[in-house]
Phi, psi and omega in degrees: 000150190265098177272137186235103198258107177278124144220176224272164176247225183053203197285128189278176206222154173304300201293288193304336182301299185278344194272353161251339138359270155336329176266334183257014172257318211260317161300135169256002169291179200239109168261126197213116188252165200206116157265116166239165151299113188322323204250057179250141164254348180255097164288356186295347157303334194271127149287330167228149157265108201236152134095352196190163174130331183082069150173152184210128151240006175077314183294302176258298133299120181229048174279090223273005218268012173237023180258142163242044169244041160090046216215129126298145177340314172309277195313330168307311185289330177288341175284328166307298205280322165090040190246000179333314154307319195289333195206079198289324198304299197294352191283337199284328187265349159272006151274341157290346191246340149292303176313297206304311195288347163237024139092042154314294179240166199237116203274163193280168189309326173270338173285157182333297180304330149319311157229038146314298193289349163303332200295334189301152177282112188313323167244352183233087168271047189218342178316151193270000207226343178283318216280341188285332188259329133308002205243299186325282159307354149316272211302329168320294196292347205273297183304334175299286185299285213306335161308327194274323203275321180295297189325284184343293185327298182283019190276300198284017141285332194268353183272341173277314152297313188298338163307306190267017168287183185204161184281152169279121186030059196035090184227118208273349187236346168274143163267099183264124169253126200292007164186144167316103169225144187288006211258347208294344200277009177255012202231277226237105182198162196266026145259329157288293166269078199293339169306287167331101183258344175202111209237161207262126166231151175262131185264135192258309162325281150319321194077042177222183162233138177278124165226174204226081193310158173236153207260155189327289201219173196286103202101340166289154175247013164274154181236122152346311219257095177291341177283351187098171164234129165318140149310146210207063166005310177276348152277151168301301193218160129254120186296150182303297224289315174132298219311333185205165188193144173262160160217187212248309203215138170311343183273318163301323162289296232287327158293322183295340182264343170323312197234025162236343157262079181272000000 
């Protein structure tokens, strides 16, 4: 289905960038925005209104400037889609894009919202090249959410490989996971798991097995298994820091952590 979206023109903003962002990620509709002028008073063309109009019904209207709870278009809009639960990493990050759009927080040069407002044209924000460097920042905020969304997607595949591993070559501290997930490390960790110092994967691609120190906790750059794992002649590669290491064949990791993991 075809929608038809008005938000305001001149300089564009993190909330609106993303609450449209959000409709073409979130949505199957065919989103087709309209930049008007703050003082158009006839919406009727529109299916939705973001960012302007002087009026908010959650349905059509999405104008926060007349919400007083702490909320931007973005937030407004996410809340119209109702996935808040479904996917907490983007609610956490449209609630940063709310504080900064409503002068909660003031964001640093380089966070998101900075650089949404980069996007603006330095000197013609009236310009037929301002409406073109929004299309640019749609698609900037498009890549941002689908990444986190694609993640959000794979925690519960990956909470289910990590269910269904086993230890590697009964080894009471590896983890083998019966399939490759980038997610294992929010599972297997030393607030979750503090035994487990290390997991095994067969890369079915490369044709090799992988292995992984696991970290104190989810985001840390301390590791369990605190000595590393040693260079080794018999392996493909070992990271200088110790944290990872390729082998060739499973009878090759499994001598090599034989005698680096106890």
């Amino acid at each position: 289905m075809k929608k038809i979206i008005a938000t305001h023109n001149k300089s564009m903003h993190a909330d609106e960038i993303t609450a449209i962002a959000l409709l073409h990620v979130f949505t199957e509709d065919e989103i087709i925005v309209k930049r008007v002028d703050h003082d158009t008073i006839d919406f009727s063309a529109y299916d939705m209104v973001i960012d302007i109009g002087k009026k908010l019904d959650g349905k059509k209207f999405f104008d926060h400037h007349q919400y007083r709870g702490g909320k931007s278009s973005a937030g407004l809009i996410w809340n119209h889609l109702g996935l808040e639960k479904e996917y907490p990493r983007i609610s956490k990050f449209i609630k940063e894009i709310d504080m900064v759009d409503v002068g909660e927080k003031k964001a640093t040069p380089f966070e998101y919202s900075s650089l949404v407002k980069s996007y603006n044209h330095p000197t013609d924000i009236y310009s037929e090249e301002q409406d073109k460097r929004f299309e640019y920042a749609v698609e900037f905020a498009m890549i941002q959410i689908i990444s986190m969304k694609e993640m959000e997607d794979q925690m519960e595949e990956a909470k289910e490989i990590v269910s269904n591993s086993y230890y590697f070559n009964s080894m009471p501290h590896v983890i083998e996971l019966e399939t490759f997930t980038k997610q294992w490390g929010t599972f297997i960790n030393g607030s979750t798991m503090p035994e487990i110092k290390a997991v095994v994967w067969k890369d079915e691609r490369e044709k090799n097995w992988k292995v992984k120190l696991t970290n104190a906790y989810v985001g840390s750059r301390e590791f369990i298994h605190k000595q590393g794992l040693k260079a080794s002649s018999n392996m493909e590669f070992v990271h200088s820091s110790g944290f990872f290491a390729i082998a060739s064949n499973k009878a090759v990791m499994k001598s090599f952590l034989k005698d680096q993991i106890k």
